[in-house]
N, C-alpha and C positions, 0 to 999 in steps of 0.2 A: 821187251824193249822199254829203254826207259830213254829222260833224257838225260840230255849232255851237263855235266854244270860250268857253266858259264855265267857274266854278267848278266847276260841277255833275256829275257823277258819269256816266259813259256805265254803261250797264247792258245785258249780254247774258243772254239767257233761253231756256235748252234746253230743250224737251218736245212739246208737242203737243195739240190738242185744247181741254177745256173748263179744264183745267188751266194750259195755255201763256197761252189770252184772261184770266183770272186776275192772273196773274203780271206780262204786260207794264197791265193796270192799274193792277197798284201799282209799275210804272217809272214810269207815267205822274203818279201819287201822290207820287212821289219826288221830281219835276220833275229828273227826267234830262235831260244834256244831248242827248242820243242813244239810241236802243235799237236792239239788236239784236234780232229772233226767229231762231232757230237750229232748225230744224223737221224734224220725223222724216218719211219719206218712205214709210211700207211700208202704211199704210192701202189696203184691200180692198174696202170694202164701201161699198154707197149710192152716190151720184153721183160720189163720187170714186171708185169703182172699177169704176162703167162706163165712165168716160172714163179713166182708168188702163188697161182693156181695148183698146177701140176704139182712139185715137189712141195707144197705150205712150207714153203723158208718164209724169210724177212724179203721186201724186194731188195733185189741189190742194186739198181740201176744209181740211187744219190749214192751209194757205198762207196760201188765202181767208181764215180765221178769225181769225188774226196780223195780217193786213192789217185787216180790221174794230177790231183793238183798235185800232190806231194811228193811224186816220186824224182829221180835224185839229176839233180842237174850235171849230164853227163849225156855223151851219145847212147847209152843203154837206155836210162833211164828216161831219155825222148823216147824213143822208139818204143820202150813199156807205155809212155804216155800214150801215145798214138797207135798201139796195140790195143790197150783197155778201150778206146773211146770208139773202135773201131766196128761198125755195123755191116752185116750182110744186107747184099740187096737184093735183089729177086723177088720171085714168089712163091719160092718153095715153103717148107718148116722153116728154114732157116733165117728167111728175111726179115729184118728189122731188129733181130737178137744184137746185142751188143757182148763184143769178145768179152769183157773183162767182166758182164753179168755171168755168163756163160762159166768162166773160170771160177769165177764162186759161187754158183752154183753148186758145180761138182766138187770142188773142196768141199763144202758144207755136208755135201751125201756120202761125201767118203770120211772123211773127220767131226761129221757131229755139231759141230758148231760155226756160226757164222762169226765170230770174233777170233776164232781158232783162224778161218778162211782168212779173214782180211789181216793180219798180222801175217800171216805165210805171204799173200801177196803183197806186203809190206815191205818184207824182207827180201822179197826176190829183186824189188824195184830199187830197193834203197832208199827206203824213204825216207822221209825230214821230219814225219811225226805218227799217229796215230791214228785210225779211222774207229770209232765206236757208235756202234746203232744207240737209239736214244733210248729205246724197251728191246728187250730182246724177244719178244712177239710181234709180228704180221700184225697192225692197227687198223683200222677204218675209220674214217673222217664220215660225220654225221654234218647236216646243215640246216639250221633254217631259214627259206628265203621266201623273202615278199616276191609279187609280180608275176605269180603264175598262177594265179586265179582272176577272176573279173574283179572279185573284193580285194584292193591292195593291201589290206591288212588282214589277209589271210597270210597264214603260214604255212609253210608247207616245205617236208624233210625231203634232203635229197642227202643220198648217200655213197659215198666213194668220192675217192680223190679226185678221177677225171672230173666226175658228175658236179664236183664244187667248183671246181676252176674253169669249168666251162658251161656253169648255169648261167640263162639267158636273164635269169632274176636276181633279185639284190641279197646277198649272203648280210644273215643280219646276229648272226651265231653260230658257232660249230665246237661238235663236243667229240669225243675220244670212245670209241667200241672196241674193247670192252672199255667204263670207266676207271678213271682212277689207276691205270696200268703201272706197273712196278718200273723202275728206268733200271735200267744197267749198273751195278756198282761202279763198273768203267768210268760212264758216263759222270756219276758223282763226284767219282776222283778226280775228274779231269778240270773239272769244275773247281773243287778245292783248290787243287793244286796249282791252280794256274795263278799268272799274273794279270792278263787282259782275257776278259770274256765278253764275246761278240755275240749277238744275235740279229738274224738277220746279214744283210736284208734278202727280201723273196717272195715267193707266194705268201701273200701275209695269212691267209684263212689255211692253206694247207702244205707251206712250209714252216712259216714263225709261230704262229699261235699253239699248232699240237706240243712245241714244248713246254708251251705256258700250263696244258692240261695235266702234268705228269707231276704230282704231288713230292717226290723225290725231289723233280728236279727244280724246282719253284723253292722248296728248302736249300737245296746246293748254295742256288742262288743267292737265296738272302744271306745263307753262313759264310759264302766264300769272301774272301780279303780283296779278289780281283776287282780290279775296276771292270765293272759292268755296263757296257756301252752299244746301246741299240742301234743297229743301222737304218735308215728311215729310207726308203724306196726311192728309186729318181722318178717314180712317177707312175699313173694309175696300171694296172693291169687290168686287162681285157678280160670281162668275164668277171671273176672274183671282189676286185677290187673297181669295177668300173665307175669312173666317176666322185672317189674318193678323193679329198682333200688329203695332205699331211695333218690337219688338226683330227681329221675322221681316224687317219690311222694309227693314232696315238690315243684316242680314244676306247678303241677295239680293243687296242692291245692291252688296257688296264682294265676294263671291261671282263676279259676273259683271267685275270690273273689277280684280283683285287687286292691282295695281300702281297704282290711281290714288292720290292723298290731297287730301281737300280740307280745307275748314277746318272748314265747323259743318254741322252737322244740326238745321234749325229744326223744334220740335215747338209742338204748339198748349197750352196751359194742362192744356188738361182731355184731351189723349191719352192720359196716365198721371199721374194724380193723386198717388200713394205713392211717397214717398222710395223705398224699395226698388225698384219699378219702376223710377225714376229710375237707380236705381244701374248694374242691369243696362245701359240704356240708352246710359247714360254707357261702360260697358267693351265695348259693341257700337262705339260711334260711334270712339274709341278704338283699334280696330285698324284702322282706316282711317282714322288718324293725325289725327281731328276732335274736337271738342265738340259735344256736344248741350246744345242750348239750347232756355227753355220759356217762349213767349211767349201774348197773348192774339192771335191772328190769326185767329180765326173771326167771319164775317159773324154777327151780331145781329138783332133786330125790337125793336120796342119792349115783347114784353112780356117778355124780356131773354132769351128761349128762343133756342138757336143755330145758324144754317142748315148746312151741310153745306158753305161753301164761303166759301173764306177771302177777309178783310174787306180791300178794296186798300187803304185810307189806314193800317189797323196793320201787312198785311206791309211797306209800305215803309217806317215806323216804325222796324221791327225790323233790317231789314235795312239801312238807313243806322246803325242802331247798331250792328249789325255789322262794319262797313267802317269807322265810325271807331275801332272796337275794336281790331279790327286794326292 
């Protein structure tokens, strides 16, 4: 599969989760000629980390989920949508599996590969772009967190995806098992090749950040031409990020990737409302050689109250005025 050529802008999209389905909507917003998903692999828990058990695949459950954004706007390709996303309930074996991990799954055991699987499932749907895992091994998320000893400044590792995003203590680092893991050539190309590359936003410690760990992919980064524009969260997570500031999470983020630089750090209107706040922002975003920029991207209702999750038609709004900025 390749893409179309067109005027139109290819756009690759780093993360994961409820944050990554998000982001390639507003590619899709965009009317990108292509998109990429570039997909973290260290997921633990729920049906993708029963079947991450049993069979040692990759999990599939953010794979599934990337596939669901993009498949083809048409009644088929509803209906694969809400096919892939689609879970057993009960309490048999089967409950809480999700169809479209399921499906790749067994592609994967029948054909060998899991990019082989999500390209077949690609095709069947119709999709608007690409799904590529970010390493093509099963990862583990290491951590270490203050607050669970009497001495606060003890540290202490906890390990696995669930275990990081729902430790009662402060995540004050996290590294990549095995280190230094090899990314996907996929995943590099997609990188190059693009015109807008999104990271973010999401689990910051164990959707965004294991990208930053992936030595491959920290080079893409710096060599690709794309504008490179981080998404900044509409706000703390439970667990993980509890408590975190926007200047805390932009901190972390250069923290764990010291060498990278991108261009911008998009923040939502209302994450920090005061010049002053702004200012800090700005000399955070700044030593990882970027602009922070402060746009309106949060989803709406109509009684103008604002959901917790950013709105597709204004992030890609913003982020096509990004790229022509550049």
């Amino acid at each position: 599969m390749t893409p179309t050529s067109t005027g139109s802008p290819t756009f690759t999209c780093l993360g994961g989760g409820h944050g990554l389905y998000q982001t390639l909507l507003s590619a899709r917003a965009a009317d990108a000629a292509w998109i990429n998903a570039v997909v973290t692999v260290a997921d633990d828990g729920g049906s993708s980390g029963r079947l991450r058990r049993e069979l040692d695949i990759i999990p599939p459950g953010d794979l599934r989920m990337a596939l669901a954004a993009l498949t083809a706007d048409t009644e088929e390709g509803h209906l694969w949508r809400s096919m892939l996303q689609h879970r057993f309930g009960g309490n048999g074996a089967m409950a809480g599996h999700a169809v479209g991990n399921l499906i790749l799954a067994g592609l994967t055991d029948q054909q060998g590969d899991m990019q082989v699987a999500l390209d077949t499932v690609a095709r069947w749907t119709g999709s608007v772009g690409r799904v590529v895992p970010m390493c093509a091994e099963p990862l583990q998320i290491e951590a270490d967190v203050a607050g669970l000893d009497d001495d606060p400044r003890v540290l202490r590792s906890v390990r696995g995806q669930v275990a990081v995003a729902t430790t009662p203590g402060a995540v004050r680092r996290v590294r990549l098992l095995p280190e230094s893991p090899r990314a996907t050539q996929e995943a590099v190309d997609a990188i190059l090749d693009a015109d807008v590359v999104t990271i973010g936003p999401g689990s910051w410690f164990s959707s965004v950040i294991p990208h930053l760990l992936v030595p491959d992919i920290v080079d893409a980064l710096n060599r690709t031409e794309a504008t490179v524009t981080v998404i900044l969260n509409l706000s703390p997570e439970a667990g993980e990020t509890h408590g975190f500031t926007t200047e805390r999470h932009i901190h972390v983020f250069g923290q764990h990737a010291p060498d990278l630089r991108v261009d911008y750090f998009l923040a939502d209107n209302f994450v920090s409302p005061t010049e002053g706040e702004r200012t800090h922002l700005r000399r955070a975003a700044s030593g990882i050689g970027a602009e922070i920029v402060f746009r309106d991207v949060r989803e709406s209702h109509t009684e103008g109250d604002g959901f917790n999750r950013h709105d597709p038609a204004k992030l890609a709004a913003a982020l096509l005025e990004l790229m022509d900025a550049r």
